[in-house]
C-alpha positions in Angstrom: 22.3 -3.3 7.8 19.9 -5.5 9.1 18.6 -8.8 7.7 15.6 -10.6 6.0 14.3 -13.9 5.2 12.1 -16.0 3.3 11.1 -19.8 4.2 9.3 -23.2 2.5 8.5 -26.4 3.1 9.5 -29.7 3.1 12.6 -31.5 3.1 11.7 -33.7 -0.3 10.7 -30.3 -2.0 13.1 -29.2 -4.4 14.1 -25.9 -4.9 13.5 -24.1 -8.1 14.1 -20.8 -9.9 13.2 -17.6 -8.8 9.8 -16.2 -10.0 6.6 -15.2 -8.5 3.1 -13.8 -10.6 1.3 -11.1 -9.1 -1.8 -9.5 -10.3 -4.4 -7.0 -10.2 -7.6 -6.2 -12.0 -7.1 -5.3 -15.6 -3.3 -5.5 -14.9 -1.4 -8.0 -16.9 0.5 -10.9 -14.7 4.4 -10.3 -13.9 7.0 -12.6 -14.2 9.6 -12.4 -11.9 13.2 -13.9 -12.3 14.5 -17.5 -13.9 14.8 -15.6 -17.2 17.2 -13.2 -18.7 16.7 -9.9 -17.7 15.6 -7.3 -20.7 17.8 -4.1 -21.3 14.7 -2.0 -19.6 15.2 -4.4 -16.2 18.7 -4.5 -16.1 18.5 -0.7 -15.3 15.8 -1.3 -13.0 16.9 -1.9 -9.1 17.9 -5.8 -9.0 16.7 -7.6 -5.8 19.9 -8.6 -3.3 18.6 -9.9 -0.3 15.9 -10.0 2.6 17.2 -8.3 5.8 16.1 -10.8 9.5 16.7 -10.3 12.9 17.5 -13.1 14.8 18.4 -14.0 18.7 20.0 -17.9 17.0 20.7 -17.1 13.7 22.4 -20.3 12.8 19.3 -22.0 14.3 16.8 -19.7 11.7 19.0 -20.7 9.2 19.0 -24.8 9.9 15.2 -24.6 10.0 15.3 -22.8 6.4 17.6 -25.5 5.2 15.2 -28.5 6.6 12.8 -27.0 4.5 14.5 -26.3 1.7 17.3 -28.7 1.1 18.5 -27.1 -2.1 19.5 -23.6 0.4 23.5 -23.1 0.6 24.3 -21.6 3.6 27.1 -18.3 3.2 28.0 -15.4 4.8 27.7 -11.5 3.0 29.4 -8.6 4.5 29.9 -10.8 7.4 26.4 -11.5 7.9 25.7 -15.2 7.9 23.1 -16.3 4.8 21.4 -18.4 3.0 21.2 -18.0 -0.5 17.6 -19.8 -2.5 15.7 -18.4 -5.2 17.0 -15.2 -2.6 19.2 -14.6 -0.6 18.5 -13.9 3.4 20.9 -12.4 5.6 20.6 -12.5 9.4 21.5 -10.3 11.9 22.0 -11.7 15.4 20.4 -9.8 18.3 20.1 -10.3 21.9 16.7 -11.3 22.3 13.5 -11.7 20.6 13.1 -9.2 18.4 9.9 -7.8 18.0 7.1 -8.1 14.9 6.6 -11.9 15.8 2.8 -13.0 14.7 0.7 -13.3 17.6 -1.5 -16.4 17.4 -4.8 -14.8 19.4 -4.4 -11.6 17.2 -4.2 -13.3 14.0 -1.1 -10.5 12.5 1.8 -9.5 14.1 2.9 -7.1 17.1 3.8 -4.5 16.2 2.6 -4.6 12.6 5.2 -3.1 10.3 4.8 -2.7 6.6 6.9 -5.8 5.9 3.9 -8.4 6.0 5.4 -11.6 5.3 7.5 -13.9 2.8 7.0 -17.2 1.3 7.3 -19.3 -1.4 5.7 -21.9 -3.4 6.1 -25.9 -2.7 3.2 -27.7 -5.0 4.2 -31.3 -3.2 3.0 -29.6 0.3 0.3 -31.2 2.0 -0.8 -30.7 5.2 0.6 -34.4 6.7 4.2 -32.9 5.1 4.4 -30.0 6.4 3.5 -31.4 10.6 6.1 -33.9 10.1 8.3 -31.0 9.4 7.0 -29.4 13.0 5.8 -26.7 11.5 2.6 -25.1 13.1 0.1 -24.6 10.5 -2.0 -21.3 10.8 -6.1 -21.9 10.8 -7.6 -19.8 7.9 -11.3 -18.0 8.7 -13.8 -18.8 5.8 -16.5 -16.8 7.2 -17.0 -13.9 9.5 -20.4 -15.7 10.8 -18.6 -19.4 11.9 -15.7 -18.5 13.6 -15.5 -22.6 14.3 -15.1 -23.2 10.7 -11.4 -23.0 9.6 -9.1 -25.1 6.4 -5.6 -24.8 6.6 -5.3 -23.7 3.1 -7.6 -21.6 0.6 -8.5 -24.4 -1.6 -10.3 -25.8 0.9 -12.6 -23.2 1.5 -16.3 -23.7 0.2 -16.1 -21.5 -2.2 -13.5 -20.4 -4.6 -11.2 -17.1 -4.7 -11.7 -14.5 -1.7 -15.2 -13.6 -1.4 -16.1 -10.5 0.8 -19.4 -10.9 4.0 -21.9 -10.6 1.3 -20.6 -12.5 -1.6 -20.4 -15.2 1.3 -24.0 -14.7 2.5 -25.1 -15.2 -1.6 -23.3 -18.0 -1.7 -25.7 -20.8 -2.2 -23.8 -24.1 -2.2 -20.7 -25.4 -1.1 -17.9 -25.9 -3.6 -15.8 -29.0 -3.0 -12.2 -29.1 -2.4 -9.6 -27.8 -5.2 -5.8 -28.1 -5.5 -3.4 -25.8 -4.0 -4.2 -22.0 -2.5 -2.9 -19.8 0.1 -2.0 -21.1 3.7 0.5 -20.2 6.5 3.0 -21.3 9.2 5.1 -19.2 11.8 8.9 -19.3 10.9 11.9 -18.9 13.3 11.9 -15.5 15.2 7.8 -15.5 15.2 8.1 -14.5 11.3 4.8 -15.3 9.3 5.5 -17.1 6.2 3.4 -18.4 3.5 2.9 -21.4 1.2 1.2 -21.8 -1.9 0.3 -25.1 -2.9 -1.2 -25.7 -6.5 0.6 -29.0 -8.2 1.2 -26.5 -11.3 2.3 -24.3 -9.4 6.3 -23.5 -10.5 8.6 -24.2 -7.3 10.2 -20.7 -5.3 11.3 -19.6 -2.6 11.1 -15.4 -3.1 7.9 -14.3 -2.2 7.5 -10.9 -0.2 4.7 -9.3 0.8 3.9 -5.9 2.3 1.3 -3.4 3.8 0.8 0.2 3.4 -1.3 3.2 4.3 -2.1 3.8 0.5 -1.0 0.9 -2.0 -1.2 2.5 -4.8 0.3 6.1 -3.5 3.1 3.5 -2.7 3.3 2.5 -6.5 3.7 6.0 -7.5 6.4 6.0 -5.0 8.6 3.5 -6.2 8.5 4.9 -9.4 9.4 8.0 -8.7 12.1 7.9 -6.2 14.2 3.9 -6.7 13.4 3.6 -11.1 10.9 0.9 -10.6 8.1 0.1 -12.9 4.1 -0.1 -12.9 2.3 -3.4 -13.9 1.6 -3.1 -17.7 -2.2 -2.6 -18.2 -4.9 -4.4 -20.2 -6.8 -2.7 -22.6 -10.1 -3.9 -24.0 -8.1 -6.4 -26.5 -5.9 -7.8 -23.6 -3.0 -5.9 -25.2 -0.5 -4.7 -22.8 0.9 -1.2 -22.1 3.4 0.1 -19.8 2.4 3.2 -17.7 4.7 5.5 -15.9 2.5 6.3 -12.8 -0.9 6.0 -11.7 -3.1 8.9 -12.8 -5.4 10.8 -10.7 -5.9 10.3 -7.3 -4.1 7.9 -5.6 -5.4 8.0 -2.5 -8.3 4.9 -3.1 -10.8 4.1 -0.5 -10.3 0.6 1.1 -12.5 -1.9 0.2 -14.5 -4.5 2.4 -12.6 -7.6 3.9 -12.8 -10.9 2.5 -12.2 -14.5 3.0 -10.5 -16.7 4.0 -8.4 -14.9 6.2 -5.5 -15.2 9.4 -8.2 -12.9 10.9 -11.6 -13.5 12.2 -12.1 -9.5 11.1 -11.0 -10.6 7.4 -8.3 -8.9 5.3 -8.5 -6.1 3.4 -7.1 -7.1 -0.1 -8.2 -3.7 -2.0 -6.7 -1.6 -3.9 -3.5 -3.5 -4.2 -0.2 -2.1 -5.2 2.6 -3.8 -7.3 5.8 -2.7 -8.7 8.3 -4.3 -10.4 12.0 -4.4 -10.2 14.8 -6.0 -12.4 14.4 -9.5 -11.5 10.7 -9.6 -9.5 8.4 -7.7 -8.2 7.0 -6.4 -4.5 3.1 -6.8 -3.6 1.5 -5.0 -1.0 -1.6 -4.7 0.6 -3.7 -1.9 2.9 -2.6 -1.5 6.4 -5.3 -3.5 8.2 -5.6 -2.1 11.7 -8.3 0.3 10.2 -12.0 1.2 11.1 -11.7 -0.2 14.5 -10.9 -3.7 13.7 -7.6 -4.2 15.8 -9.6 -2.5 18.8 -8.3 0.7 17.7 -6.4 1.9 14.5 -2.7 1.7 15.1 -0.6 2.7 11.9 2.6 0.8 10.7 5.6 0.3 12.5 9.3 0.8 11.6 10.3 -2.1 10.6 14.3 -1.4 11.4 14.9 -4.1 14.8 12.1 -6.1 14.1 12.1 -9.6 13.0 11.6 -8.8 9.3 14.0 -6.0 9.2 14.3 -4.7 5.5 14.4 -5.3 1.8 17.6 -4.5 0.2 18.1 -4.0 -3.5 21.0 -2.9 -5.8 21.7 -0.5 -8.3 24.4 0.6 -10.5 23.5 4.2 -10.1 24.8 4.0 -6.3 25.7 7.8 -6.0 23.4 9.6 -8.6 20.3 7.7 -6.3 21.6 8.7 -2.9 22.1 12.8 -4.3 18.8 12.7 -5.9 17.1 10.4 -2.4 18.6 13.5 -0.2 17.3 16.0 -2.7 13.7 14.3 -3.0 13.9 14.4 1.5 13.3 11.1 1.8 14.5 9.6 5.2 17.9 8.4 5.3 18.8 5.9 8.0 22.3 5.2 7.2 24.7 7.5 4.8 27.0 5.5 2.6 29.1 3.0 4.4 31.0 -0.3 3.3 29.4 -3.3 3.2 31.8 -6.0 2.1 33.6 -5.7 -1.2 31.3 -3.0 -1.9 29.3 0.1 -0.2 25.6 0.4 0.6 22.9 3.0 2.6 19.6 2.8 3.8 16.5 4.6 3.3 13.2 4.5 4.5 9.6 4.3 2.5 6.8 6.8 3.7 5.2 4.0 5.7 8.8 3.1 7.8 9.8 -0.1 5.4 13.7 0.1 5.9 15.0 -0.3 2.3 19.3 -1.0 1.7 21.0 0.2 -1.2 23.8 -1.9 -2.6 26.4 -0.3 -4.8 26.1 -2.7 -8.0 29.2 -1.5 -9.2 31.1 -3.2 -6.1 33.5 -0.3 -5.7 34.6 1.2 -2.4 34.9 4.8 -2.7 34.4 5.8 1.1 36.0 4.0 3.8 33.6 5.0 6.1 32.3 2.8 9.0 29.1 0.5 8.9 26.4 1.2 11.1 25.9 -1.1 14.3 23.3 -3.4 13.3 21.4 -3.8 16.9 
């Protein structure tokens, strides 16, 4: 197995319980972890750990712990850890590993479907974060001044994410408001975000992705690991669960908006969401699309490359691995021990690397891990 990782802020930031809210249009908001799990989400796939590759892996894990004082460092299967709100293992390779974010491309090279990870530290400013040496991304507000960058959305003159011609229409400048979206580059060249607001509740377990189609993606990860859809909204704002998404899947992209890494935008619709036991995975559309990375490159594997792979666990271990092998979906590694317990690794249609953890902890097969390298 390879490893994962998510990152914060400063070292007077304190470290709280796991949660993060995601949510679309007429889609109700998630809650994701620091509560007891219902019946239905104890069945669901429960989040173990975020897979990272990384050439000093006790160095990766210092700068997580500068950040996040409340991290205790560990070791899982062998891997050395860090367990916050989640727990990242890292796996020690030779050199850098590729995926780092490039600066002058404004995304990372390659670009894999594992996007990025965060969390959320409402006493971040922007003096906090520099004294911390950590290199602050500039965010684009506008495709037509390339000059004019904030280092965090709330800064932006105008409020949400607003596409070129909601921009053009905008007619006055909106002043400054708390919190929003900004960035920083982690150990390994990783790209990890912070949100801000002051009411914001404390985390450190945010993970983002990109796919060729989101919401084919939802359907997905119903279908083949038992997670679950976003309730929707009806007219009345009562919620109601749905099983997948009906119809088509296969939505057209829609236009990029502001502020953005990129000078090009991002490309925030149609966004997918799923949840799992205790959270739930966001992703967005694949942006190298329509010409806008010079030409259209599609997603990477993300197995060897700096954010490796997601791994979750179940208690159905060998009913999910018959029925994964049945479905055809891409195994990468067959049942193998992993610790006290066993594991395997699959693959998502756009090359995400997802682990399997035996929740059960029981080693049937004494069969030999994969290398990790």
């Amino acid at each position: 197995m390879p490893v994962q990782s998510f990152g914060c802020v400063r070292s007077s930031v304190i470290a709280a319980t796991v949660s993060l809210l995601c949510v679309t249009v007429a889609r109700a908001q998630i809650p994701t972890g620091g509560h007891a799990l219902s019946e239905a989400a104890a069945d669901m796939p429960q989040l173990h750990h975020v897979g990272l590759n990384s050439k000093d892996p006790e160095a990766a894990i210092a700068w997580y712990m500068r950040i996040w004082p409340t991290a205790k460092r560990t070791t899982v299967a062998g891997y050395p850890a860090l367990q916050t709100d989640m727990l990242l293992l890292f796996n020690k390779v030779a050199g850098d590993p590729p995926g780092a974010y490039q600066v002058d491309l404004g995304r990372a090279e390659p670009q894999s479907a594992f996007w990025h990870i965060g969390a959320s530290v409402p006493a971040a400013t922007k003096d906090s974060l520099e004294r911390e040496g950590l290199k602050i991304l500039p965010l684009y507000v506008s495709p037509l001044d390339l000059k004019q960058t904030v280092w965090r959305s709330g800064l932006a003159p105008y409020s949400g994410t607003k596409t070129a011609t909601e921009i053009k229409a905008t007619t006055s400048a909106m002043p400054p408001r708390d919190g929003g979206f900004s960035y920083v580059i982690g150990p390994d060249g990783v790209l990890f975000e912070l949100t801000t607001a002051q009411t914001a509740l404390p985390t450190f377990s945010h993970v983002h992705f990109l796919h060729e189609r989101p919401i084919c993606a939802e359907n997905w990860y119903v279908e083949e690991l038992g997670m679950a859809l976003p309730p929707m909204l009806d007219s009345t704002g009562r919620a109601t669960s749905q099983k997948t998404v009906p119809g088509d899947c296969d939505i057209e992209y829609g236009q990029p908006s502001w502020p953005s890494l990129e000078t090009v935008g991002t490309i925030r619709q149609p966004l997918g969401i799923v949840r799992y036991g205790n959270g739930s995975m966001t992703w967005y559309p694949r942006q190298c699309v329509n010409g806008r990375c010079g030409r259209d490159r599609e997603l990477a594997p993300t197995r060897g490359q700096a954010l490796d792979h997601v791994a979750f666990s179940v208690h159905n271990f060998d009913e999910l691995y018959t029925k994964l092998r049945g479905d055809g979906v891409k195994v990468l590694y067959p049942p193998h021990e992993f610790g006290e317990t066993r594991a395997f690794m699959i693959e998502d249609p756009d090359g995400l690397a997802i682990e399997i953890i035996d929740g059960g902890g029981s080693v049937r097969k004494r069969t030999s891990p994969p290398s990790r390298n």
